[in-house]
FIKOLZA-1660 file (N, C-alpha, C; in steps of 0.1 Angstrom, whole numbers, plus 5000, padded with zeros to 4 digits):
% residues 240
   i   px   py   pz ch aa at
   1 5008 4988 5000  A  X  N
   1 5000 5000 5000  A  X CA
   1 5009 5012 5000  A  X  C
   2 5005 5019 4992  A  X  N
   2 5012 5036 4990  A  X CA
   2 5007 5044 4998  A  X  C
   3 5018 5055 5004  A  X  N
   3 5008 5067 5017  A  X CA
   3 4999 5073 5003  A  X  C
   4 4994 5078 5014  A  X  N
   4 4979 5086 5004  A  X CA
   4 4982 5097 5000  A  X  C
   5 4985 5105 4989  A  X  N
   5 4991 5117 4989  A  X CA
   5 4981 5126 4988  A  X  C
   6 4965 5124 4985  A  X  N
   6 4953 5134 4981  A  X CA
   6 4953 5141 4992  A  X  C
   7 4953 5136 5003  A  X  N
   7 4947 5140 5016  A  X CA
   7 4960 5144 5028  A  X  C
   8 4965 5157 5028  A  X  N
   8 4977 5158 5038  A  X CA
   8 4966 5162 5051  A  X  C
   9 4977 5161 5063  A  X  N
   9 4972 5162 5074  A  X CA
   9 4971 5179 5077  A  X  C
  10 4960 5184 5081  A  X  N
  10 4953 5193 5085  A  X CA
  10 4954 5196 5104  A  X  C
  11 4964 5207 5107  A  X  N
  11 4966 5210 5123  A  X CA
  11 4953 5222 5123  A  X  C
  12 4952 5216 5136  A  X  N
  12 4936 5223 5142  A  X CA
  12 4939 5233 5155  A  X  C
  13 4940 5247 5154  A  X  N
  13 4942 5253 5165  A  X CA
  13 4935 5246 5180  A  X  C
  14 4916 5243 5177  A  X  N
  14 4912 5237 5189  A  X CA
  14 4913 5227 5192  A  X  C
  15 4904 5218 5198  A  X  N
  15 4903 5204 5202  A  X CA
  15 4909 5193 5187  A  X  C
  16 4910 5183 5193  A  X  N
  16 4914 5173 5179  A  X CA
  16 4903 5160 5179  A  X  C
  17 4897 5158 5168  A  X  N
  17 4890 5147 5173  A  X CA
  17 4898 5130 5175  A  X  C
  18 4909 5129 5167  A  X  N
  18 4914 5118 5172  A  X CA
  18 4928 5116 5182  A  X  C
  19 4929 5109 5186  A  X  N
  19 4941 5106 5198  A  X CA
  19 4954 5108 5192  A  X  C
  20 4966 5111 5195  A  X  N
  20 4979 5106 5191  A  X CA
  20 4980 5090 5197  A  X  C
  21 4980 5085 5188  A  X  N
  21 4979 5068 5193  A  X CA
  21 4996 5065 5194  A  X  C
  22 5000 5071 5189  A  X  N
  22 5014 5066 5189  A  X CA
  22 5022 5067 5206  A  X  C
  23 5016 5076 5214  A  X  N
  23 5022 5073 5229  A  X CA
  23 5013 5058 5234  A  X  C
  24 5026 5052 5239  A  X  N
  24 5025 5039 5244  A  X CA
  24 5010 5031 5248  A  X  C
  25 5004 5036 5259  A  X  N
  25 4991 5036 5267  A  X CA
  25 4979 5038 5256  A  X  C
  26 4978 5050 5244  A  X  N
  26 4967 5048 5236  A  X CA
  26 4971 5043 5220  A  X  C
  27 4982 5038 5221  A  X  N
  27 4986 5028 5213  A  X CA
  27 4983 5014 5214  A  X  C
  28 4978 5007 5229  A  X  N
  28 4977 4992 5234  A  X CA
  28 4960 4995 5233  A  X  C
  29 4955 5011 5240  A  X  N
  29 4941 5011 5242  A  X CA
  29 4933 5006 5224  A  X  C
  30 4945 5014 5212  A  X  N
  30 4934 5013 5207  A  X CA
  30 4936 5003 5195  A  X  C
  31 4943 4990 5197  A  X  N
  31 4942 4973 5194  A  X CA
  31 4939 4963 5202  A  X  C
  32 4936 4969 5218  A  X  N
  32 4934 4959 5228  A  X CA
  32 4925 4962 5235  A  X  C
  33 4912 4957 5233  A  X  N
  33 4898 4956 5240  A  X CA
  33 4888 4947 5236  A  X  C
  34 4877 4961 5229  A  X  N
  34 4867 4954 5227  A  X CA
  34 4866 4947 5215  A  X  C
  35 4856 4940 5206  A  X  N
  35 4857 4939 5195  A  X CA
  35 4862 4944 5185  A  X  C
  36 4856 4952 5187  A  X  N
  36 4862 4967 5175  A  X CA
  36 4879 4965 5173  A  X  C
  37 4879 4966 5183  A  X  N
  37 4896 4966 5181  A  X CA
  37 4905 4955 5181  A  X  C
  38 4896 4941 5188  A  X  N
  38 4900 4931 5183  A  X CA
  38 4903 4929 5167  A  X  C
  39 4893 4934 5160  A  X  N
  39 4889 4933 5145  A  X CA
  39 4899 4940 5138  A  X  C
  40 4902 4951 5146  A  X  N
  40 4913 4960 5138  A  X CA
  40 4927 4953 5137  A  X  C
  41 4930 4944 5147  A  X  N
  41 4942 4942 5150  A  X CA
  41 4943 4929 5140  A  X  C
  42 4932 4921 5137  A  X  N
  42 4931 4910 5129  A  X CA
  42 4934 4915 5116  A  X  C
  43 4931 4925 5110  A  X  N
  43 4929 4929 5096  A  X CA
  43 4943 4934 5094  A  X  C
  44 4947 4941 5108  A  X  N
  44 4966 4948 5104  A  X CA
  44 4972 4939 5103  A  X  C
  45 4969 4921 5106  A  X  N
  45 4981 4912 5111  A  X CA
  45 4978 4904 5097  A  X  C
  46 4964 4907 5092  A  X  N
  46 4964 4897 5078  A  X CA
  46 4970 4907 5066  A  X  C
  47 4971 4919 5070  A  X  N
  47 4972 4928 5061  A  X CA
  47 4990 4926 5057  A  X  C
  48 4993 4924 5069  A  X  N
  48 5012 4926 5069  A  X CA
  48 5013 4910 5065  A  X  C
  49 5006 4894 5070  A  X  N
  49 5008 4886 5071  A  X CA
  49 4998 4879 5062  A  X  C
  50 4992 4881 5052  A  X  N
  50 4983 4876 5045  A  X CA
  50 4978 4858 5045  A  X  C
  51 4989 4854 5039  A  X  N
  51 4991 4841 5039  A  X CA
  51 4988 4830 5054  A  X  C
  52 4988 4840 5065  A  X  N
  52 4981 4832 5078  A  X CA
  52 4967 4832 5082  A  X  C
  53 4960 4841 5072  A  X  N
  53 4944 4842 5069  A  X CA
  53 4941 4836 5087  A  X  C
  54 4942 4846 5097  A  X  N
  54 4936 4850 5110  A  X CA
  54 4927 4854 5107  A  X  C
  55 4915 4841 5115  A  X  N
  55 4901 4846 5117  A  X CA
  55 4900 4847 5136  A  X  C
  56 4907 4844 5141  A  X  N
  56 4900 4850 5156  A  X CA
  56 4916 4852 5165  A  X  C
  57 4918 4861 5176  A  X  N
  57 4929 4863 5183  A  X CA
  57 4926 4860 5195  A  X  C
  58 4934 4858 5204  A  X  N
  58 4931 4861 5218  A  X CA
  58 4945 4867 5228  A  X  C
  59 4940 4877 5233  A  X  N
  59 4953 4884 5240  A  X CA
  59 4963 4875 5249  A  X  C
  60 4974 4879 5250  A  X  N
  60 4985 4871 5258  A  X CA
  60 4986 4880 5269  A  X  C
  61 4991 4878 5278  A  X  N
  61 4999 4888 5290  A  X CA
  61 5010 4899 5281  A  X  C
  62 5006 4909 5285  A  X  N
  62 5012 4920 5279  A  X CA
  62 5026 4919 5291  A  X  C
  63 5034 4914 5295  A  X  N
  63 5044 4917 5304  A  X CA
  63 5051 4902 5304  A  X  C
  64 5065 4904 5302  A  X  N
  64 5073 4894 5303  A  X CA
  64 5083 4892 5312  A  X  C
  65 5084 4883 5318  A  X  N
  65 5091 4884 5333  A  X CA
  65 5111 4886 5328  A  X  C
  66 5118 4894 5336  A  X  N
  66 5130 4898 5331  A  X CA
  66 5139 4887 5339  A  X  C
  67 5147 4886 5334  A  X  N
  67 5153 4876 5338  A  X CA
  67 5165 4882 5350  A  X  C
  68 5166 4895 5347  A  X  N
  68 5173 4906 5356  A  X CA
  68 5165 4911 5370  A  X  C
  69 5167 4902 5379  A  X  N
  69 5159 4905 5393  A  X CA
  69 5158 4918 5395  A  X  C
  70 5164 4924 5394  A  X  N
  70 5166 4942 5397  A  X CA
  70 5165 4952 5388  A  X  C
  71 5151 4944 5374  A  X  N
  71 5151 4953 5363  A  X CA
  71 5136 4949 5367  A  X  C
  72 5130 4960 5360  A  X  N
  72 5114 4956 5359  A  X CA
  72 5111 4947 5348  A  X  C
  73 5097 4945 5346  A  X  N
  73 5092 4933 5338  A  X CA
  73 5092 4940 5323  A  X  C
  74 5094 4932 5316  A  X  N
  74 5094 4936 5300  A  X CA
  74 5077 4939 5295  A  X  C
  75 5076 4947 5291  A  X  N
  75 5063 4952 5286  A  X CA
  75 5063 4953 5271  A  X  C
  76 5053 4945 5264  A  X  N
  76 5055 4947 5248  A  X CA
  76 5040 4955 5247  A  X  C
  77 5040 4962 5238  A  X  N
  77 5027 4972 5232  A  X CA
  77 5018 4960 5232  A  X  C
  78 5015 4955 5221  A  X  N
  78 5006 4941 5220  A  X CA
  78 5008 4930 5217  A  X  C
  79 5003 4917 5228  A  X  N
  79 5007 4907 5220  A  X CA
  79 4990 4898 5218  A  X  C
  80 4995 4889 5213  A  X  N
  80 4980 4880 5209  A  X CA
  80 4987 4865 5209  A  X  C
  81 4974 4861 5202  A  X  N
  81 4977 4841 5195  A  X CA
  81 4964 4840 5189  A  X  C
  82 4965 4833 5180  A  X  N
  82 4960 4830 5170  A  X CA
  82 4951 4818 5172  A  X  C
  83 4943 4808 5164  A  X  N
  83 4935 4802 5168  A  X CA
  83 4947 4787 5164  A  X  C
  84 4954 4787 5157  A  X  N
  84 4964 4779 5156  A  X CA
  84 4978 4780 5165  A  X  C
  85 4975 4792 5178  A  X  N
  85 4987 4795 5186  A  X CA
  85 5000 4797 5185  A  X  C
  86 4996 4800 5168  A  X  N
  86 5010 4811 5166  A  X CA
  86 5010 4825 5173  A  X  C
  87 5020 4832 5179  A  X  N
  87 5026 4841 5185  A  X CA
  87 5024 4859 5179  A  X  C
  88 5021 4867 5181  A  X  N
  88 5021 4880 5176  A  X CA
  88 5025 4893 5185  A  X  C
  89 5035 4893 5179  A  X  N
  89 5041 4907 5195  A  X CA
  89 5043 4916 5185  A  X  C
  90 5034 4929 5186  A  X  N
  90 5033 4947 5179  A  X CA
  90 5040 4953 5188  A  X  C
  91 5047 4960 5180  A  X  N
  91 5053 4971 5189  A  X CA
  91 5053 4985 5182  A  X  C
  92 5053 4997 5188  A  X  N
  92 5054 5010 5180  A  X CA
  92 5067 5011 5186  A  X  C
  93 5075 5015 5178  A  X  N
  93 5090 5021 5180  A  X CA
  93 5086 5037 5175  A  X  C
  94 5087 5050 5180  A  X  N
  94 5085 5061 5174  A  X CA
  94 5097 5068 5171  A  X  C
  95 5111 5069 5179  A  X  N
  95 5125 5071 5177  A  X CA
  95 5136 5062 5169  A  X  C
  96 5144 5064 5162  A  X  N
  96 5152 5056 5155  A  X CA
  96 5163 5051 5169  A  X  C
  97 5168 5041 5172  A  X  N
  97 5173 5031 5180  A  X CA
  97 5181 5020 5173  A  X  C
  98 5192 5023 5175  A  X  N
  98 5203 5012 5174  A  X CA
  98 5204 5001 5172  A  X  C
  99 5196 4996 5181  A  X  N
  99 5196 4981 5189  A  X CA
  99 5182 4980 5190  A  X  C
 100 5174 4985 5181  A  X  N
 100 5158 4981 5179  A  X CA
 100 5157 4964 5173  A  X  C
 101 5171 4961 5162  A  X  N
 101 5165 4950 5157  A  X CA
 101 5169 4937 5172  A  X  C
 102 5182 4938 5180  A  X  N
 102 5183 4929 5189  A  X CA
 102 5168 4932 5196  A  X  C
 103 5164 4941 5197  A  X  N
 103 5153 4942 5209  A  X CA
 103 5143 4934 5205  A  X  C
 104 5140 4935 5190  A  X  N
 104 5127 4928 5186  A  X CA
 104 5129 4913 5191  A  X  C
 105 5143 4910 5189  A  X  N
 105 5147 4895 5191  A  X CA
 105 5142 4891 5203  A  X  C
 106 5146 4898 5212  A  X  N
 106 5146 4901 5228  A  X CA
 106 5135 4902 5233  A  X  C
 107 5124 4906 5233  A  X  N
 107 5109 4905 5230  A  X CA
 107 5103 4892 5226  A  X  C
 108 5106 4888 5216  A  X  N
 108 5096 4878 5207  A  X CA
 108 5103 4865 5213  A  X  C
 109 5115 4863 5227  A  X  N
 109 5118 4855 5230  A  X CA
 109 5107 4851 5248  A  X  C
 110 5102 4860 5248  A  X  N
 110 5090 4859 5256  A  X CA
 110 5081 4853 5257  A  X  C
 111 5075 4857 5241  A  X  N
 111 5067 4850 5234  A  X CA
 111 5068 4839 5232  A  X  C
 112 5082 4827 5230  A  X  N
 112 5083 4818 5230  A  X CA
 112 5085 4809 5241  A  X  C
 113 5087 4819 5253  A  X  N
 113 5092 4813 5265  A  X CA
 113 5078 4809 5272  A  X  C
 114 5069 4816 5268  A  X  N
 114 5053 4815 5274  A  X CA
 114 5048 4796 5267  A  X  C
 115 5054 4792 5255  A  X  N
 115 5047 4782 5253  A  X CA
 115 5049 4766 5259  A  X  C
 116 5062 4771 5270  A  X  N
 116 5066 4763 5277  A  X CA
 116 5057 4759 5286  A  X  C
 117 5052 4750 5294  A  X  N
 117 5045 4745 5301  A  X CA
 117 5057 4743 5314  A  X  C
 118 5053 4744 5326  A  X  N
 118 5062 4742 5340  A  X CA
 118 5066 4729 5340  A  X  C
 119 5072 4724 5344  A  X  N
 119 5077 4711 5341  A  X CA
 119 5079 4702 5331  A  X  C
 120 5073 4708 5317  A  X  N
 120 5074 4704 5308  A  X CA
 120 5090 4708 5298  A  X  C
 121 5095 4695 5289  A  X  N
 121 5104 4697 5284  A  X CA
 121 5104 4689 5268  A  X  C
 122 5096 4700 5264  A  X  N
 122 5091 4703 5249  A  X CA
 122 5092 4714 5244  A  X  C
 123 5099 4709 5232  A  X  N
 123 5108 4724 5228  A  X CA
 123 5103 4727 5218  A  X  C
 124 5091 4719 5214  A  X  N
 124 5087 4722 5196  A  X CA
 124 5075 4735 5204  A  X  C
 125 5075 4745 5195  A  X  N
 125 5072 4761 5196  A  X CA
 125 5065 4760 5186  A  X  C
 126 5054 4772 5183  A  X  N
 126 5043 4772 5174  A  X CA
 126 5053 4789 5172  A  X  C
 127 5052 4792 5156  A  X  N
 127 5057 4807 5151  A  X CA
 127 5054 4815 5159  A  X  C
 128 5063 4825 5160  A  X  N
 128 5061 4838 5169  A  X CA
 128 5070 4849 5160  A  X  C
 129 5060 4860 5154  A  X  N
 129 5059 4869 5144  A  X CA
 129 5060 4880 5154  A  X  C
 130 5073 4887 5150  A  X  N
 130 5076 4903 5157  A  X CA
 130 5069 4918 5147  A  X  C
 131 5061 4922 5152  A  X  N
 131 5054 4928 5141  A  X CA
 131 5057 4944 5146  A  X  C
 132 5065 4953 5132  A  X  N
 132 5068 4969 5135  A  X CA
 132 5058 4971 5122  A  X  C
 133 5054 4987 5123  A  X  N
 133 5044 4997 5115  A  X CA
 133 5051 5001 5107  A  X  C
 134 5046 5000 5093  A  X  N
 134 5050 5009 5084  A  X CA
 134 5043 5010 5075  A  X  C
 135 5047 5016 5063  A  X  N
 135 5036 5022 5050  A  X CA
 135 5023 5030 5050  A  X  C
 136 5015 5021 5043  A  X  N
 136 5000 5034 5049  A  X CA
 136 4998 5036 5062  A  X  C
 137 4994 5020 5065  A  X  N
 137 4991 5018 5083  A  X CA
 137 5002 5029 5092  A  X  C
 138 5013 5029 5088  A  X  N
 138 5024 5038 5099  A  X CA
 138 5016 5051 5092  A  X  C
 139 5014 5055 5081  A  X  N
 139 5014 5067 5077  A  X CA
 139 5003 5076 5090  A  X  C
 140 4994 5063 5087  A  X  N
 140 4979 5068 5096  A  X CA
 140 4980 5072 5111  A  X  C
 141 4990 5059 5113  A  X  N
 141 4994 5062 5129  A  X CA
 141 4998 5076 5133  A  X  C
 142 5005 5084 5122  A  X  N
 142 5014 5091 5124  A  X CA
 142 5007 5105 5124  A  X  C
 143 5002 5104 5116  A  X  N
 143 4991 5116 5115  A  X CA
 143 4981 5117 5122  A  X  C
 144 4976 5108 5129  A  X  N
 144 4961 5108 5130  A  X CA
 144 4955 5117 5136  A  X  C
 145 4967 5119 5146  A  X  N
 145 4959 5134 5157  A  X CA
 145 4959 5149 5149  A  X  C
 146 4965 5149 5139  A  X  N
 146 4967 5160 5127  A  X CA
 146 4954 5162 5119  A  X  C
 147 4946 5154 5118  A  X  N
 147 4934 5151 5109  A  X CA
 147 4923 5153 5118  A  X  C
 148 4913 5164 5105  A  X  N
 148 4898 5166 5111  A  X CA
 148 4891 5160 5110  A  X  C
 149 4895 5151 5097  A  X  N
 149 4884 5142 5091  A  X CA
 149 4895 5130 5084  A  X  C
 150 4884 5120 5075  A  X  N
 150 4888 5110 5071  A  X CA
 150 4895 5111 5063  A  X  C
 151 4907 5106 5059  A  X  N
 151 4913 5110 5040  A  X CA
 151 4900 5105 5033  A  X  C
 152 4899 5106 5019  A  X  N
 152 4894 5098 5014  A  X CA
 152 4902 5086 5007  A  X  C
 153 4916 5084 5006  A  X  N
 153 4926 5072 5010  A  X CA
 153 4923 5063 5017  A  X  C
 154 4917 5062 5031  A  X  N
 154 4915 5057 5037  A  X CA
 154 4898 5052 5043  A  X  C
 155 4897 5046 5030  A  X  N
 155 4884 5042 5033  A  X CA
 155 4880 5027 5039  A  X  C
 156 4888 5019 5039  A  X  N
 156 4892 5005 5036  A  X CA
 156 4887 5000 5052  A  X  C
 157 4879 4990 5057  A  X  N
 157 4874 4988 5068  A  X CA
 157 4884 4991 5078  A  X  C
 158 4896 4985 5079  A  X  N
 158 4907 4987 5089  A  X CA
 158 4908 5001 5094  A  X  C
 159 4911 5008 5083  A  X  N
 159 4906 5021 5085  A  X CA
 159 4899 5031 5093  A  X  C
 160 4884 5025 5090  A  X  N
 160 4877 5029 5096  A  X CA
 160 4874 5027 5116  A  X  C
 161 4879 5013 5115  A  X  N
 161 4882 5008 5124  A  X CA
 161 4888 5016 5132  A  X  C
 162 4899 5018 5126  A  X  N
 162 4911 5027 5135  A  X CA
 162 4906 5040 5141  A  X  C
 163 4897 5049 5126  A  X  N
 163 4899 5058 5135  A  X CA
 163 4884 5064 5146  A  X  C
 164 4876 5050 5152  A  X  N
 164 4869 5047 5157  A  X CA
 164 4874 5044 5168  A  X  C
 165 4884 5038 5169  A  X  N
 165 4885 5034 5179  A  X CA
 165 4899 5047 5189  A  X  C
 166 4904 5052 5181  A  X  N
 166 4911 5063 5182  A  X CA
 166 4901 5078 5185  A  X  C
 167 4888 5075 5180  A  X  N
 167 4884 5091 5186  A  X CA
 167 4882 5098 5200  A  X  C
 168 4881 5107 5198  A  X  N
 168 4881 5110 5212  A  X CA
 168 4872 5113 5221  A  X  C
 169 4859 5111 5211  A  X  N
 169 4845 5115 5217  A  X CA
 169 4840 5102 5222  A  X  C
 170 4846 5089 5217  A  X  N
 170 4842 5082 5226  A  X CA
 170 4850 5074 5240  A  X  C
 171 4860 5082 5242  A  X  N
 171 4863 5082 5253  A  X CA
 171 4858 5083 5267  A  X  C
 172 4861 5081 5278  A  X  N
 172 4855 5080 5291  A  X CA
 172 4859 5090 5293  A  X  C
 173 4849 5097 5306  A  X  N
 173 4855 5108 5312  A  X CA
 173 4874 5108 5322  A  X  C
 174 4872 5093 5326  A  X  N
 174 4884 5089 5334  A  X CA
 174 4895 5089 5318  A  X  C
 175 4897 5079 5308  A  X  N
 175 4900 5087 5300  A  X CA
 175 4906 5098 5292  A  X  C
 176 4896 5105 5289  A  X  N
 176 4899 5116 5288  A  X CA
 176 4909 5128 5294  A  X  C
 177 4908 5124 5308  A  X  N
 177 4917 5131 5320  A  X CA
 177 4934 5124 5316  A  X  C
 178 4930 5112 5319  A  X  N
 178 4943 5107 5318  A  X CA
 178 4951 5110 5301  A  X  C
 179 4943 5111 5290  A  X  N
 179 4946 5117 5277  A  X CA
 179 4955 5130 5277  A  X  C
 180 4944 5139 5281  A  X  N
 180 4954 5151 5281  A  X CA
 180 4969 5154 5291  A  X  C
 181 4965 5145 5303  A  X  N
 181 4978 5145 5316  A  X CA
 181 4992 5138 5302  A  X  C
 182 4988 5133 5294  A  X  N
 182 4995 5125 5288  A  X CA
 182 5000 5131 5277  A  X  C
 183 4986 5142 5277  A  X  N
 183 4997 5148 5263  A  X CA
 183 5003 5163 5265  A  X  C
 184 5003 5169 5277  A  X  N
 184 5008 5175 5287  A  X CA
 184 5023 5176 5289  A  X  C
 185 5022 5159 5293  A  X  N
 185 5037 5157 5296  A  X CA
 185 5042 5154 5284  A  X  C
 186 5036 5150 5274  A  X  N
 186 5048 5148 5257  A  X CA
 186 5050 5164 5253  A  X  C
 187 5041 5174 5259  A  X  N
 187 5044 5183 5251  A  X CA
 187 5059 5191 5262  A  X  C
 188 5057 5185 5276  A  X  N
 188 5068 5187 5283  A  X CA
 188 5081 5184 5279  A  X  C
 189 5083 5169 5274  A  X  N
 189 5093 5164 5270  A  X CA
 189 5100 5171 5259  A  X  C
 190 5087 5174 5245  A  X  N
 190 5095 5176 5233  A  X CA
 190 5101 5192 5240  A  X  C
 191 5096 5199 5244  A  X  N
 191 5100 5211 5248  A  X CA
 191 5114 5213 5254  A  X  C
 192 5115 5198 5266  A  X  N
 192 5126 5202 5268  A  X CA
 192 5143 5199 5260  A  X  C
 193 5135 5185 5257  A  X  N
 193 5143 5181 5239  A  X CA
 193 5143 5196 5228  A  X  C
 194 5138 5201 5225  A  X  N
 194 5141 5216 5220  A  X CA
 194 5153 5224 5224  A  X  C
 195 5147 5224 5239  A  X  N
 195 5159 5234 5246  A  X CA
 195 5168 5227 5245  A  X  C
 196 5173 5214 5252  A  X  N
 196 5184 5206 5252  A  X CA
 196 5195 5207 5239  A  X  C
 197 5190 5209 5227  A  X  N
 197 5194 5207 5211  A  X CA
 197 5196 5220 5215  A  X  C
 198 5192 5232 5213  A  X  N
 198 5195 5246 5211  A  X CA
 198 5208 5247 5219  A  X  C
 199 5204 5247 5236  A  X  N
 199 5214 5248 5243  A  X CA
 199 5228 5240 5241  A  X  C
 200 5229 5231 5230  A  X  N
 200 5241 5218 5224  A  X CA
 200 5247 5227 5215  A  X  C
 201 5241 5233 5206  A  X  N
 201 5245 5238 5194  A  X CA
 201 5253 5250 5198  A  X  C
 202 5247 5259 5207  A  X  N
 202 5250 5268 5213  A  X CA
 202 5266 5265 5220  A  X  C
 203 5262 5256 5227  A  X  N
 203 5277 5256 5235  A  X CA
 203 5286 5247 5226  A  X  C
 204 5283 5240 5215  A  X  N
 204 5290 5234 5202  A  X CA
 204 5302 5246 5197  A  X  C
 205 5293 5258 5194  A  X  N
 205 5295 5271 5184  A  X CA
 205 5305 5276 5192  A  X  C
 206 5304 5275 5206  A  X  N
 206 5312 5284 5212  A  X CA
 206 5328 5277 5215  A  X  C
 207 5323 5265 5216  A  X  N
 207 5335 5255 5215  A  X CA
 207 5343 5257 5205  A  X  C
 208 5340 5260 5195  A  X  N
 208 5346 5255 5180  A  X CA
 208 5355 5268 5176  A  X  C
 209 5344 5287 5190  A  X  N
 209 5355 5292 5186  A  X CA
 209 5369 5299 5194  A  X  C
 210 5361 5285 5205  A  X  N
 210 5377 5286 5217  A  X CA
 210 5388 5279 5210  A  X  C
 211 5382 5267 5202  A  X  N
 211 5396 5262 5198  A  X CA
 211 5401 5272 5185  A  X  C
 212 5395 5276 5177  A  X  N
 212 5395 5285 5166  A  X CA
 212 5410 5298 5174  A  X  C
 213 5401 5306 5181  A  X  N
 213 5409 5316 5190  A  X CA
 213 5424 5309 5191  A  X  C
 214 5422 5300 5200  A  X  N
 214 5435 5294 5205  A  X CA
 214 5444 5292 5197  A  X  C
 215 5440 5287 5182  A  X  N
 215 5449 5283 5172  A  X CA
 215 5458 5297 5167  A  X  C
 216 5445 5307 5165  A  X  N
 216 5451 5317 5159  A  X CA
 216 5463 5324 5165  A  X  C
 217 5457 5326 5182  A  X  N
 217 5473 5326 5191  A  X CA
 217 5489 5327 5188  A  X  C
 218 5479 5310 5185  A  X  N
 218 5491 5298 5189  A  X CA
 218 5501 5301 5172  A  X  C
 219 5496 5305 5162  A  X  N
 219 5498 5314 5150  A  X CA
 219 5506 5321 5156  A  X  C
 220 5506 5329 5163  A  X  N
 220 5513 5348 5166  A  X CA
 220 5500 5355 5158  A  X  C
 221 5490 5350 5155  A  X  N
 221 5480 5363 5151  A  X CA
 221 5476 5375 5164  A  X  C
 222 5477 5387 5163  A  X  N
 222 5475 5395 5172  A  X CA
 222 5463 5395 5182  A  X  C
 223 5461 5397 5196  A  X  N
 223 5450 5398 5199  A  X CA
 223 5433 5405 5194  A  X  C
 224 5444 5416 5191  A  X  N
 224 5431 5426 5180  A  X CA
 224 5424 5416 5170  A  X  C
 225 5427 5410 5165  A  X  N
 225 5426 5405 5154  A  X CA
 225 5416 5391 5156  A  X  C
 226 5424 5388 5166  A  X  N
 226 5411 5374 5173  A  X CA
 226 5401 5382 5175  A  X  C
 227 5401 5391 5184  A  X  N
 227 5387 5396 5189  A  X CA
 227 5382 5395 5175  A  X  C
 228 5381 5401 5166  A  X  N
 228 5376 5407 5159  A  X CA
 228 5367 5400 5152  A  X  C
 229 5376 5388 5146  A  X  N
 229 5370 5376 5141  A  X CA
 229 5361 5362 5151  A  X  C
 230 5368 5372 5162  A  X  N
 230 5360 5358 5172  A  X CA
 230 5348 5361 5181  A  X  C
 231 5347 5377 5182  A  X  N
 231 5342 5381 5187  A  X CA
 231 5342 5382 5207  A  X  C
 232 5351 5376 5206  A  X  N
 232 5356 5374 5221  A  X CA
 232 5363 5384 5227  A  X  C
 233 5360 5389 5239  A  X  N
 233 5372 5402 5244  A  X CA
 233 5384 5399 5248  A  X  C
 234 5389 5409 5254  A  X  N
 234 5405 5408 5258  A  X CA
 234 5404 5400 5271  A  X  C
 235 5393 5399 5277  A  X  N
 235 5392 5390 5290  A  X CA
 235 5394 5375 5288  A  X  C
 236 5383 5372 5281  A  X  N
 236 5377 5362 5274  A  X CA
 236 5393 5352 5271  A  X  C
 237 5399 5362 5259  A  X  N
 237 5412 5357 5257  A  X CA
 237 5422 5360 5267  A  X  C
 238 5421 5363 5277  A  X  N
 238 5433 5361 5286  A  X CA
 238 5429 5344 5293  A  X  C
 239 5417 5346 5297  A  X  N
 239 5409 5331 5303  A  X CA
 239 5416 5317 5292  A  X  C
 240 5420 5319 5276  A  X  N
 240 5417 5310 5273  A  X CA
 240 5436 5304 5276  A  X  C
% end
């Protein structure tokens, strides 16, 4: 599937009617509940996975025990099993990460560790598929709190699905509280990620023209002459 190009995303000074699904919490809310989103999640896994024609899921424990007594428990976005008890672990990654592909490994070994039985010593495993977002489906994710309305791209049941289960009017009033606390604090974060980068570049610049300064010095170029180009005083340069 190709992104939709008819239909760009639309920012809305007031309210938004759909969620940023992409933070963690209404990312699980909105593939893991009711029907509805049962349905949604079946259609993205046949959509990415065609050839396993999934007609029913059923949720797994979303938490994997660490093997690190002094770490907390591993938490994947979503997992499921299939009516044949093959394995399905979703994850949203929204940052680019290094060590995202060991992680996936690292995760989906969870998944396999669950089909163990306690005392049992049977090693034969039913498939366990690590599933990341991309293409349309990522596209939609990505946008969705950007949009007033539907593309018309996106007409396709899954679709609709999604952005049903993503709106915001039918959310609870509990909710809803917890929604905005949450987008509150993302708008905290990116903010201080802003400053953080400005304040880098800032003290980068100034780095680049201490050693700059120093060189020219270290030359016999005259003080006058640094300043001038470096913009640094006679203090400034006595400090360096």
């Amino acid at each position: 599937m190709e992104t939709p190009s008819q239909s760009q995303p639309q920012s809305r000074p007031a309210a938004r009617h759909y969620a940023n699904v992409l933070l963690d919490y209404w990312f699980k809310r909105t593939f893991y509940g009711n029907e509805n989103r049962k349905r949604l999640l079946i259609l993205f896994l046949n959509e990415l996975i065609p050839e396993r024609e999934i007609v029913d899921l059923a949720y797994s424990a979303q938490e994997g025990l660490n093997p690190d007594e002094d770490d907390k428990g591993i938490r994947v976005d979503v997992e499921c099993t299939d009516s044949e008890g093959r394995r399905f672990v979703v994850e949203m990654q929204r940052a680019e990460q290094l060590d995202f592909f060991d992680r996936a490994v690292f995760y989906s070994t969870f998944a396999v560790q669950k089909q163990l039985a306690t005392g049992v010593q049977n090693y034969t495993f039913k498939t366990v598929y690590f599933i990341g977002i991309l293409e349309k489906f990522g596209w939609a994710l990505h946008n969705l709190s950007l949009l007033d309305r539907k593309p018309d791209g996106l007409k396709e049941e899954i679709f609709q699905l999604l952005f049903e289960s993503a709106d915001i009017a039918t959310f609870t009033p509990e909710e809803r509280i917890r929604y905005e606390n949450d987008m509150t604090t993302e708008r905290d974060i990116r903010n201080q990620i802003a400053f953080a980068k400005q304040k880098g570049l800032k003290e980068g610049e100034r780095n680049r023209s201490i050693a700059i300064a120093r060189q020219m010095l270290a030359d016999g170029i005259s003080e006058e002459t640094v300043k001038k180009y470096t913009g640094f005083s006679g203090k400034d340069l006595s400090n360096l």
